[in-house]
LOVEX-393365 format. One record per residue: residue number from 0; x, y, z of N, C-alpha, C in turn. Coordinates in steps of 0.1 Angstrom, whole numbers. Example, Ala and Ser with C-alpha at 12.3 -4.5 7.8 and 13.67 -1.06 7.14 Angstrom:
2
PT     k     n_X     n_Y     n_Z    ca_X    ca_Y    ca_Z     c_X     c_Y     c_Z
PT     0     132     -57      78     123     -45      78     132     -33      78
PT     1     128     -22      71     137     -11      71     129       0      79
END
This chain:
179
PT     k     n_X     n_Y     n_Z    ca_X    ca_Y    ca_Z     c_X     c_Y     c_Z
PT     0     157     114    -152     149     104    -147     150     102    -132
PT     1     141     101    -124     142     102    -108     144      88    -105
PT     2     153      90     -95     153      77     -91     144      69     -83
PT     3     132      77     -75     124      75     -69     115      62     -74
PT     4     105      53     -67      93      47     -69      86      55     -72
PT     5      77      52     -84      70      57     -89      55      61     -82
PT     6      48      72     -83      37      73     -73      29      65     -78
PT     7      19      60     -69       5      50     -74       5      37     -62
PT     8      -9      27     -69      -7      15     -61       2       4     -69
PT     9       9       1     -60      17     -15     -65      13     -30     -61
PT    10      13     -36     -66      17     -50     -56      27     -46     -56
PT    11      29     -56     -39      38     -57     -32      40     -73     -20
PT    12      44     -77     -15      46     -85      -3      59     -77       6
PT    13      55     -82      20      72     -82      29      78     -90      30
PT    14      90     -81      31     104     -93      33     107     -88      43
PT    15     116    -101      48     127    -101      56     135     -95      60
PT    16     141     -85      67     153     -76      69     164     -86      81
PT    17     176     -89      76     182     -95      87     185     -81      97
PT    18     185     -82     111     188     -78     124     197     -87     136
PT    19     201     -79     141     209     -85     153     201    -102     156
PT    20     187    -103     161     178    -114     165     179    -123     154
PT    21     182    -118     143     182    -132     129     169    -125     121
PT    22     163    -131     109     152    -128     101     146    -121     106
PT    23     138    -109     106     126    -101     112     117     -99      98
PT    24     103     -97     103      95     -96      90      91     -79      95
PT    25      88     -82     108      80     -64     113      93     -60     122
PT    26      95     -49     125     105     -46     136      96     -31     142
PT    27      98     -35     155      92     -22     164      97     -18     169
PT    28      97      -5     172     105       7     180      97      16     184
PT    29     100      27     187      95      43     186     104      50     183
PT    30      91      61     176      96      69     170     109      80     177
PT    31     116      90     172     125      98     176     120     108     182
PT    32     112     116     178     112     125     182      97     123     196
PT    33      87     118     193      78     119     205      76     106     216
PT    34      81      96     210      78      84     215      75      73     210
PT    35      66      79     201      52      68     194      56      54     193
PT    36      54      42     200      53      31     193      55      30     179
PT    37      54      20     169      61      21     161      64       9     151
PT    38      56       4     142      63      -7     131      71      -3     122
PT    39      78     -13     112      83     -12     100      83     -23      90
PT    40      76     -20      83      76     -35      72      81     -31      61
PT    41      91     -40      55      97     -35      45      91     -43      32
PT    42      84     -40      22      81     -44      11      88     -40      -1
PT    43      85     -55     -12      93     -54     -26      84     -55     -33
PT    44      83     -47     -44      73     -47     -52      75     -55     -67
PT    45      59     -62     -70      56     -75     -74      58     -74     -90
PT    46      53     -54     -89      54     -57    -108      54     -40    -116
PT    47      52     -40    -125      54     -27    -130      68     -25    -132
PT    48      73      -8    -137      85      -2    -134      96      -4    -123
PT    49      89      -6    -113      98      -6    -103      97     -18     -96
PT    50      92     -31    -104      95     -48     -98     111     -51     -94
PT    51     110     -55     -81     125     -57     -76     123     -47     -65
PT    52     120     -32     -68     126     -23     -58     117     -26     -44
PT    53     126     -21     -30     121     -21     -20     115      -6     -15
PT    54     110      -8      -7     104       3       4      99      -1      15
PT    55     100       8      26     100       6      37      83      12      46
PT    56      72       7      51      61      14      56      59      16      71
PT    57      61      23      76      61      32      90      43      33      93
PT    58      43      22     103      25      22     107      31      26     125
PT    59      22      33     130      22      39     141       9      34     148
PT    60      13      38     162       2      27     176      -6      45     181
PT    61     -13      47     174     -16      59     185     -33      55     188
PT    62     -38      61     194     -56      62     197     -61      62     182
PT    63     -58      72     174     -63      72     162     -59      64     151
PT    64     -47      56     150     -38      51     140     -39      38     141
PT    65     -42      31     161     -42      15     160     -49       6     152
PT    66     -61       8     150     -70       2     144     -65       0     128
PT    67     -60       9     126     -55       6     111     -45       3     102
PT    68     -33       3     115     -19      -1     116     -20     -20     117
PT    69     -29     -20     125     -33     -35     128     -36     -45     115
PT    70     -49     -36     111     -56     -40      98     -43     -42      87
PT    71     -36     -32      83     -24     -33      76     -16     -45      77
PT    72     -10     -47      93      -5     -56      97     -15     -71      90
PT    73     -26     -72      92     -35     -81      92     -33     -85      71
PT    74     -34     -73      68     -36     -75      52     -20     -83      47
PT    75     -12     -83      52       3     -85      50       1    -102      53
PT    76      -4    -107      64      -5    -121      65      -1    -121      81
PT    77      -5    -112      89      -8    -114     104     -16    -120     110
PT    78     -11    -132     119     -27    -134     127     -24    -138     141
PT    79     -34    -142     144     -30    -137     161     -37    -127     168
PT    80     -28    -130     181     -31    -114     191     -20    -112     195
PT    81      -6    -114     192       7    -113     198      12    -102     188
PT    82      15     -93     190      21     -83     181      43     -87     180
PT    83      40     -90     191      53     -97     189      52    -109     181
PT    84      45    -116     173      48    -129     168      48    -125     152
PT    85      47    -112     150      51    -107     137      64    -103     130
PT    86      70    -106     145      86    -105     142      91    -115     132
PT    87      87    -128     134      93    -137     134      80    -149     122
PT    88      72    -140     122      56    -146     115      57    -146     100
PT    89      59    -151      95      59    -150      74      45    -143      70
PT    90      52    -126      68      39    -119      61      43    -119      50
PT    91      34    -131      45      34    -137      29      25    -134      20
PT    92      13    -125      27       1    -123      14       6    -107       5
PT    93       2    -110      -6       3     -93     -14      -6     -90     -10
PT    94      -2     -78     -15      -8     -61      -5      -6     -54     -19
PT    95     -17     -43     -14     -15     -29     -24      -8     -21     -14
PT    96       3     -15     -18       5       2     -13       8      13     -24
PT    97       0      17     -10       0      35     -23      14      43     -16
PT    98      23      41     -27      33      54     -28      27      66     -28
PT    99      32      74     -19      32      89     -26      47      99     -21
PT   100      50     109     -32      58     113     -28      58     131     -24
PT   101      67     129     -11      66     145      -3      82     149      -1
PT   102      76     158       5      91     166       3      93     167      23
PT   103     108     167      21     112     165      35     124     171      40
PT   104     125     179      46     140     183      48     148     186      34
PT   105     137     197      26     144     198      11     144     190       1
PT   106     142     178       7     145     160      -5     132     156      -5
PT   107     129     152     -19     119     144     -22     123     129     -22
PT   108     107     125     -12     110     109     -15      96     101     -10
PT   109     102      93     -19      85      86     -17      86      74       1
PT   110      70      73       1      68      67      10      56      63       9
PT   111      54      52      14      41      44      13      32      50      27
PT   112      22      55      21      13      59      29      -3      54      36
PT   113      -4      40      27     -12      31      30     -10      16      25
PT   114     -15       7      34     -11      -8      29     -26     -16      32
PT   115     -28     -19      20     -44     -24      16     -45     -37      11
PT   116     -53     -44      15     -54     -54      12     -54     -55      -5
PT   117     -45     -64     -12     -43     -72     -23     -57     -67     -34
PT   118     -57     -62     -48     -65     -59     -56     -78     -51     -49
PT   119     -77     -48     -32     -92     -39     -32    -100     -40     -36
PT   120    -108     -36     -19    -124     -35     -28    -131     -23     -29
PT   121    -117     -17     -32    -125      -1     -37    -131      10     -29
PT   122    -131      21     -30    -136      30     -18    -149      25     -19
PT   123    -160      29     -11    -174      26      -6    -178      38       0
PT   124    -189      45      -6    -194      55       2    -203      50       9
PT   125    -200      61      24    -208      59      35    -221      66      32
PT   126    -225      72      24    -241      75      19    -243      71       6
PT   127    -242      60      -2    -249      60     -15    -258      65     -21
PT   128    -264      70     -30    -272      76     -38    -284      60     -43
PT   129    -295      61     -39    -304      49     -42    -304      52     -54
PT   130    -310      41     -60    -315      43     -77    -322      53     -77
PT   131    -338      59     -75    -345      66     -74    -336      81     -73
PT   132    -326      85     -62    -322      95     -61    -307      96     -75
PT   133    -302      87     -76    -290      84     -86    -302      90    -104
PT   134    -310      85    -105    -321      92    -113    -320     105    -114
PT   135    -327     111    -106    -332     123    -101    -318     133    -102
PT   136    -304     129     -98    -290     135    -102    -291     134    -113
PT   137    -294     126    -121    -286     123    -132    -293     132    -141
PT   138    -309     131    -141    -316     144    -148    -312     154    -144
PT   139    -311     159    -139    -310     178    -132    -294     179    -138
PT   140    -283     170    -139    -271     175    -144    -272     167    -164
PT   141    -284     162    -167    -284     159    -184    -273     170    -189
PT   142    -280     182    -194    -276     192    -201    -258     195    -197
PT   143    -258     198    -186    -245     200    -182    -237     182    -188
PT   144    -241     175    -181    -227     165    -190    -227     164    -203
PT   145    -242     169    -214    -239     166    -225    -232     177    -231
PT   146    -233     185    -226    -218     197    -234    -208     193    -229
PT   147    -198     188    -219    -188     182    -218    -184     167    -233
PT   148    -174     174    -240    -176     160    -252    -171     151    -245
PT   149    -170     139    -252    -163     129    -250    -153     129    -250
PT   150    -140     120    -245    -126     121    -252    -127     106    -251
PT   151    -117     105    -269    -112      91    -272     -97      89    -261
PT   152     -94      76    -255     -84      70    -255     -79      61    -255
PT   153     -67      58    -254     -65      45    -255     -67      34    -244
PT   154     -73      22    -248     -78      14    -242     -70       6    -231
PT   155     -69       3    -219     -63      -3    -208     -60     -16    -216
PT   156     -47     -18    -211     -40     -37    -214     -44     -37    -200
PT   157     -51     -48    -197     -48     -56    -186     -43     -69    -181
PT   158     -33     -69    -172     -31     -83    -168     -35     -94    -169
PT   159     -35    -108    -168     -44    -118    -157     -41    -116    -143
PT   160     -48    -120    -138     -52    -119    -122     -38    -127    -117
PT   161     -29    -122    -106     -18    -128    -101     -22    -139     -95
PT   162     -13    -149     -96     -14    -160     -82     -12    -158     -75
PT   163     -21    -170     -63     -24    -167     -51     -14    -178     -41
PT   164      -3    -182     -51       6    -188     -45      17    -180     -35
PT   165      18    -174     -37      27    -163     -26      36    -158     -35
PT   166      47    -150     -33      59    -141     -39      66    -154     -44
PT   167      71    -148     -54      81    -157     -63      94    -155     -57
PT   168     106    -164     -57     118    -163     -51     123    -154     -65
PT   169     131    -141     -64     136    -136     -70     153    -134     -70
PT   170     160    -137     -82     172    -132     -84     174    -123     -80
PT   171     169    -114     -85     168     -99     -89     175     -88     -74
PT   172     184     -81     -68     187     -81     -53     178     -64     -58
PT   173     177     -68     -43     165     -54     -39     177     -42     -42
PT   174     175     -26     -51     183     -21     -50     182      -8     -40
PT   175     170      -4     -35     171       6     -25     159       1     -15
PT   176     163       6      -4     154       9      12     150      25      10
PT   177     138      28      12     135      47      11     125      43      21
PT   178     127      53      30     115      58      37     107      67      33
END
């Protein structure tokens, strides 16, 4: 059995990591090897297999990365314009992150590779197919999806929808940090 987080989306919220300054929710640095500016939010996830465990997400300041490092920051419960006030700011809303796991220096380990706003609203294609054209696909491929059979499976349990009260205080002690 690996000990890793499982790949997929979780809820999640961040916590707190105590540091030298006292509570931190974000902590900034740069990176090692080139420079890069640099956050860290460390999240516990809300449910599933791996409820309790932590992980750590590495959002980066570059030309191409700020805009979405921000938004991240923003989905967690940032507001403002002080990037320093996220030190010390309660990022209290759930979040989705998607685990995934790569290999690194020989070792596999997961890492969160995106941090999304809470239940999503789903990808969105930048060209949609109108009704009229969604039609016109859907004839020209008839024959082809009707030889593809069906498959039976088993039907999704779903949840109820989580509260919107914030993270529950948990007993439970976080048992690992992975980058």
């Amino acid at each position: 059995m690996s000990n890793l987080i499982s790949k997929g989306i979780h809820r999640a919220v961040a916590v707190p990591v105590s540091t030298a300054d006292g509570q931190s929710w974000a902590q900034f640095g740069e990176s090692s090897e080139k420079g890069t500016p640099q956050v860290v939010i460390n999240f516990e996830i809300l449910d599933g297999d791996d409820v309790g465990r932590r992980i750590a997400w590495i959002g980066y300041f570059t030309d191409k990365t700020v805009q979405r490092t921000v938004e991240s920051l923003r989905f967690c419960g940032f507001t403002g314009d002080d990037l320093a006030g996220a030190v010390v700011q309660q990022l209290d809303q759930e979040v989705g992150i998607v685990v995934e796991h790569e290999e690194y220096d020989g070792k596999t380990r997961a890492r969160v590779r995106w941090v999304n706003r809470a239940g999503g609203e789903g990808l969105k294609l930048e060209k949609p197919m109108d009704r009229t054209k969604l039609s016109q696909f859907s004839a020209m491929l008839k024959k082809t999806v009707a030889a593809v059979p069906a498959v039976a499976g088993k039907k999704a349990e779903r949840s109820p929808a989580p509260a919107t009260t914030g993270p529950s205080s948990s007993s439970s002690p976080a048992d690992d940090l992975m980058f």
